[in-house]
C-alpha positions in Angstrom: -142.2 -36.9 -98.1 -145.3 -35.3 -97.0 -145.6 -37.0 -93.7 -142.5 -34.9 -93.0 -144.3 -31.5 -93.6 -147.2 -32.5 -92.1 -146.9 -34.4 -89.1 -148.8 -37.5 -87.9 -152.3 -35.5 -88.7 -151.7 -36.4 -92.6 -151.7 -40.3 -91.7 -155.4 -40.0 -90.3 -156.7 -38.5 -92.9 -154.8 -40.7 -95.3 -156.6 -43.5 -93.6 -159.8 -42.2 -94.0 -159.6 -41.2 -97.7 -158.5 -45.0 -97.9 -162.0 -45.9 -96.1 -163.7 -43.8 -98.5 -162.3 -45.1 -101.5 -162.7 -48.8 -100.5 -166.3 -47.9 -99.6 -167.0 -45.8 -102.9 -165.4 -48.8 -104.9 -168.4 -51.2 -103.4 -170.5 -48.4 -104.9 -170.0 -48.8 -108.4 -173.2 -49.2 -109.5 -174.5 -45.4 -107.7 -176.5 -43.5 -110.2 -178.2 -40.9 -108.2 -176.2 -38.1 -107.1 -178.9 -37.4 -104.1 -177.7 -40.4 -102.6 -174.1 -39.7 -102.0 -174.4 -37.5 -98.9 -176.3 -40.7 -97.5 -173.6 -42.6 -98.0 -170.8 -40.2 -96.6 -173.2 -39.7 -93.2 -173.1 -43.8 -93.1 -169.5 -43.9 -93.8 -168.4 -41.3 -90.8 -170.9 -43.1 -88.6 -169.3 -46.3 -89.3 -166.1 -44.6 -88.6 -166.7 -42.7 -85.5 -169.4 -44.9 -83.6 -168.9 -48.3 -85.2 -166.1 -50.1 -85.9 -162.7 -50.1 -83.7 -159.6 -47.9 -84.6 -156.9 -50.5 -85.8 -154.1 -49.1 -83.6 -155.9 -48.2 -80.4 -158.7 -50.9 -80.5 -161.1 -48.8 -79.5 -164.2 -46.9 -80.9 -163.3 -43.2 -82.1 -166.3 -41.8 -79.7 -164.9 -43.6 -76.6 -161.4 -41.8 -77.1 -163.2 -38.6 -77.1 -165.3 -38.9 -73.9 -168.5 -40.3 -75.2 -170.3 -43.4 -73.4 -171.1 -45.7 -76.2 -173.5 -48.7 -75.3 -174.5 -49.9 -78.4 -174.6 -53.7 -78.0 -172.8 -56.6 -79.9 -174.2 -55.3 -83.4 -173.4 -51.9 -83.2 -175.4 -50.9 -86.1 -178.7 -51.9 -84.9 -178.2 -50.4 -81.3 -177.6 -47.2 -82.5 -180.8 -47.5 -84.7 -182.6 -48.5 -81.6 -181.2 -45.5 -79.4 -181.7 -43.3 -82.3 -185.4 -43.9 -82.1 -185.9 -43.8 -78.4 -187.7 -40.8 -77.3 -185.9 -38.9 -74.2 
């Protein structure tokens, strides 16, 4: 059992090689090798600034300190903050 050798950190990254692989099955079609680090930044930002964490309910980035104010449709406010200018 390799939960047993390695402790509760193995079932987080179990759960996002799952996200991967569900993601990268909607992919099938990818022919250009160029766009796969696009896809991976898309897939972590889904993962850390979009969607809720199943257990906690709540966004990775909150659980670590940040202030996330992204609106209902999370997607498009961080596009919007993204190109504000400071």
């Amino acid at each position: 059992n390799n939960v047993s050798k390695t402790g509760k950190h193995n079932v987080r990254i179990e759960t996002v090689f799952s996200k991967i692989k569900d993601r990268v099955d909607d992919f099938r079609g990818l022919k250009a090798l160029w766009s796969a680090p696009i896809l991976m930044q898309g897939i972590i930002i889904q993962h850390n600034w979009i969607e809720a964490h199943t257990t906690t309910g709540r966004i990775p980035a909150e659980l670590a300190g940040m202030k996330v104010e992204a609106g209902e449709n999370r997607w498009l406010g961080m596009i919007r903050k993204s190109s504000m200018t400071l």
